[in-house]
N, C-alpha and C positions, 0 to 999 in steps of 0.2 A: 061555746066558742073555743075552749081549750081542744075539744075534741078536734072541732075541724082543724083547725092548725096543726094539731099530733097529728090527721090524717095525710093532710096535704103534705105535711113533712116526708112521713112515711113513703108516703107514693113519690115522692119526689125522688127519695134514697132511691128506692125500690126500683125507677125507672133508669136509675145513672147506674147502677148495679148491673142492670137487666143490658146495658147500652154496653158495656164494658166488657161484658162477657162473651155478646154478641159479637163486639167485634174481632175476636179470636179466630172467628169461624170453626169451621168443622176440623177434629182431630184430623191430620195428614198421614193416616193410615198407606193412604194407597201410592202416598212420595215419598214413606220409607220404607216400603215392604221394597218397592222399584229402586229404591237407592241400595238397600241392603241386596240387594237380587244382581243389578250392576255390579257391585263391587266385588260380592261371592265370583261370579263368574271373570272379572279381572285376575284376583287372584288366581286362581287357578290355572286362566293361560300362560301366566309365567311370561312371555314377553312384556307385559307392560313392569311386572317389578324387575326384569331385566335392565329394561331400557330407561322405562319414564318412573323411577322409582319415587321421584318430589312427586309428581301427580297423584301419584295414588296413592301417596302417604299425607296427604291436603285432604281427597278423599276423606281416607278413615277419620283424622280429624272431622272433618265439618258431619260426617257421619255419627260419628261421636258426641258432636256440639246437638247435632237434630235431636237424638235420643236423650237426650239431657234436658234439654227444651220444652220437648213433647212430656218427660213426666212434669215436669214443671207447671205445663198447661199453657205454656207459650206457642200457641200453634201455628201462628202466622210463622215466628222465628224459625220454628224446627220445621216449617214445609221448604223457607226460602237455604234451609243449610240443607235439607235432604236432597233438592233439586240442584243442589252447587256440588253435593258431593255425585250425583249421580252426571251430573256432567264433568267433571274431572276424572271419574271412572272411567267415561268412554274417551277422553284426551287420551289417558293413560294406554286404554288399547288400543286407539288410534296410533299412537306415536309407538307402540310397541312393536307394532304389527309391521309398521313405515321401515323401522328401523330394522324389522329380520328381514323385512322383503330388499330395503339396502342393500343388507349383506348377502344375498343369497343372488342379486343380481352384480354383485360384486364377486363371487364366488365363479357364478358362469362366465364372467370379462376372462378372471384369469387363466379360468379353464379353457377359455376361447385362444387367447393367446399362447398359453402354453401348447394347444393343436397345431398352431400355424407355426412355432416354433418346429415342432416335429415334423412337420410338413416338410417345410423348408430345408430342416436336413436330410432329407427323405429325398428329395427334389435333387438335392445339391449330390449328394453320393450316387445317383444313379446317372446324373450329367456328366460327372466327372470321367476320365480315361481314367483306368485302370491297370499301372503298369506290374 
Protein backbone atom coordinates (compact mmCIF):
# COMPACT_ATOMS: atom_id res chain seq x y z
CA UNK A 1 0.00 0.00 0.00
CA UNK A 2 2.97 2.25 0.80
CA UNK A 3 4.15 1.76 -2.60
CA UNK A 4 1.10 2.67 -4.37
CA UNK A 5 0.76 5.82 -2.62
CA UNK A 6 4.71 6.65 -3.14
CA UNK A 7 3.67 5.98 -6.81
CA UNK A 8 0.56 7.80 -7.24
CA UNK A 9 2.38 10.73 -5.42
CA UNK A 10 5.36 10.54 -7.72
CA UNK A 11 3.17 10.62 -10.90
CA UNK A 12 1.36 13.15 -9.55
CA UNK A 13 4.62 15.57 -8.94
CA UNK A 14 5.85 14.11 -12.09
CA UNK A 15 2.79 15.25 -14.12
CA UNK A 16 2.52 18.95 -12.46
CA UNK A 17 6.19 19.20 -13.38
CA UNK A 18 5.73 17.92 -16.76
CA UNK A 19 2.44 20.53 -17.06
CA UNK A 20 4.67 23.44 -15.93
CA UNK A 21 7.31 23.09 -18.26
CA UNK A 22 5.15 22.43 -20.92
CA UNK A 23 3.62 25.50 -20.59
CA UNK A 24 6.71 27.67 -21.51
CA UNK A 25 6.52 26.42 -24.82
CA UNK A 26 9.27 26.27 -27.30
CA UNK A 27 12.50 28.38 -26.80
CA UNK A 28 11.79 31.89 -28.95
CA UNK A 29 14.86 31.41 -31.09
CA UNK A 30 13.25 32.58 -34.18
CA UNK A 31 11.50 36.18 -32.17
CA UNK A 32 14.92 36.96 -31.18
CA UNK A 33 17.20 36.23 -33.77
CA UNK A 34 14.20 38.75 -35.76
CA UNK A 35 14.36 41.14 -33.01
CA UNK A 36 18.04 41.16 -32.74
CA UNK A 37 18.17 41.45 -36.90
CA UNK A 38 15.44 44.42 -36.62
CA UNK A 39 17.29 46.43 -34.43
CA UNK A 40 21.05 45.72 -36.05
CA UNK A 41 19.65 46.97 -39.02
CA UNK A 42 17.77 50.28 -37.05
CA UNK A 43 20.91 51.15 -35.97
CA UNK A 44 22.73 51.34 -38.65
CA UNK A 45 20.26 53.66 -40.53
CA UNK A 46 21.00 56.33 -38.25
CA UNK A 47 17.56 58.01 -38.97
CA UNK A 48 15.75 56.34 -36.44
CA UNK A 49 18.51 57.21 -33.57
CA UNK A 50 18.46 60.61 -35.14
CA UNK A 51 14.99 61.05 -34.91
CA UNK A 52 13.06 58.50 -32.62
CA UNK A 53 15.88 57.95 -30.37
CA UNK A 54 13.17 56.79 -26.99
CA UNK A 55 12.08 54.07 -29.52
CA UNK A 56 14.84 52.39 -30.04
CA UNK A 57 16.27 52.76 -26.79
CA UNK A 58 12.80 50.75 -25.35
CA UNK A 59 14.01 48.56 -28.11
CA UNK A 60 17.30 47.60 -26.67
CA UNK A 61 15.84 47.48 -23.36
CA UNK A 62 13.01 45.03 -23.86
CA UNK A 63 15.69 43.35 -26.26
CA UNK A 64 17.77 43.07 -23.37
CA UNK A 65 14.72 42.06 -20.98
CA UNK A 66 14.16 38.93 -23.90
CA UNK A 67 17.69 37.74 -23.56
CA UNK A 68 17.62 37.79 -19.90
CA UNK A 69 14.36 35.75 -19.94
CA UNK A 70 15.13 33.38 -22.50
CA UNK A 71 18.43 32.29 -20.29
CA UNK A 72 16.34 32.11 -17.47
CA UNK A 73 13.93 29.61 -19.45
CA UNK A 74 11.13 32.19 -19.39
CA UNK A 75 10.15 31.68 -22.75
CA UNK A 76 6.59 32.88 -23.08
CA UNK A 77 8.28 36.28 -21.33
CA UNK A 78 11.28 36.59 -23.56
CA UNK A 79 9.14 35.87 -26.86
CA UNK A 80 6.37 38.58 -25.78
CA UNK A 81 9.64 41.28 -25.15
CA UNK A 82 11.45 40.11 -28.17
CA UNK A 83 8.19 40.75 -30.33
CA UNK A 84 7.71 44.28 -28.42
CA UNK A 85 11.31 45.05 -29.01
CA UNK A 86 11.12 44.11 -32.61
CA UNK A 87 8.15 46.38 -33.17
CA UNK A 88 9.50 49.38 -31.50
CA UNK A 89 12.53 48.82 -33.83
CA UNK A 90 10.30 49.31 -36.84
CA UNK A 91 8.36 52.49 -34.95
CA UNK A 92 11.80 53.73 -34.74
CA UNK A 93 12.51 53.50 -38.51
CA UNK A 94 9.27 54.23 -39.32
CA UNK A 95 9.28 57.53 -37.61
CA UNK A 96 12.87 57.99 -38.71
CA UNK A 97 12.40 57.67 -42.02
CA UNK A 98 8.83 60.16 -41.56
CA UNK A 99 10.95 62.56 -40.12
CA UNK A 100 14.02 62.78 -42.94
CA UNK A 101 11.50 62.62 -45.65
CA UNK A 102 9.93 65.81 -43.57
CA UNK A 103 12.83 67.51 -43.99
CA UNK A 104 13.87 66.87 -47.30
CA UNK A 105 10.22 67.87 -48.42
CA UNK A 106 10.82 70.92 -46.53
CA UNK A 107 14.17 71.45 -48.02
CA UNK A 108 12.47 71.33 -51.69
CA UNK A 109 9.34 74.20 -50.38
CA UNK A 110 12.12 76.46 -49.71
CA UNK A 111 14.13 75.58 -52.65
CA UNK A 112 10.81 76.05 -54.54
CA UNK A 113 10.32 79.35 -53.09
CA UNK A 114 13.57 80.81 -53.17
CA UNK A 115 13.10 80.07 -57.40
CA UNK A 116 10.08 82.15 -57.63
CA UNK A 117 11.85 84.67 -55.60
CA UNK A 118 14.60 84.79 -58.38
CA UNK A 119 12.05 84.51 -60.87
CA UNK A 120 10.29 87.38 -59.75
CA UNK A 121 13.38 89.61 -59.90
CA UNK A 122 14.23 88.16 -63.04
CA UNK A 123 10.60 89.23 -64.32
CA UNK A 124 10.76 92.57 -62.62
CA UNK A 125 14.38 93.99 -63.98
CA UNK A 126 13.59 93.11 -67.44
CA UNK A 127 9.96 94.81 -67.16
CA UNK A 128 11.37 97.63 -65.88
CA UNK A 129 12.48 100.94 -68.37
CA UNK A 130 15.85 101.25 -68.15
CA UNK A 131 17.08 104.83 -68.00
Amino acid sequence: MLLRTFLCTAGALACVAAAGCASEGPKPIDELTKAHTVLEQADKGGTAQRYAAADLQRAHDELSDADRLNGQGKYNEARAFAQRAEVDADVAVARGESAEQQKAAEDVTKANDALRQETGRAVQSTTQPQF
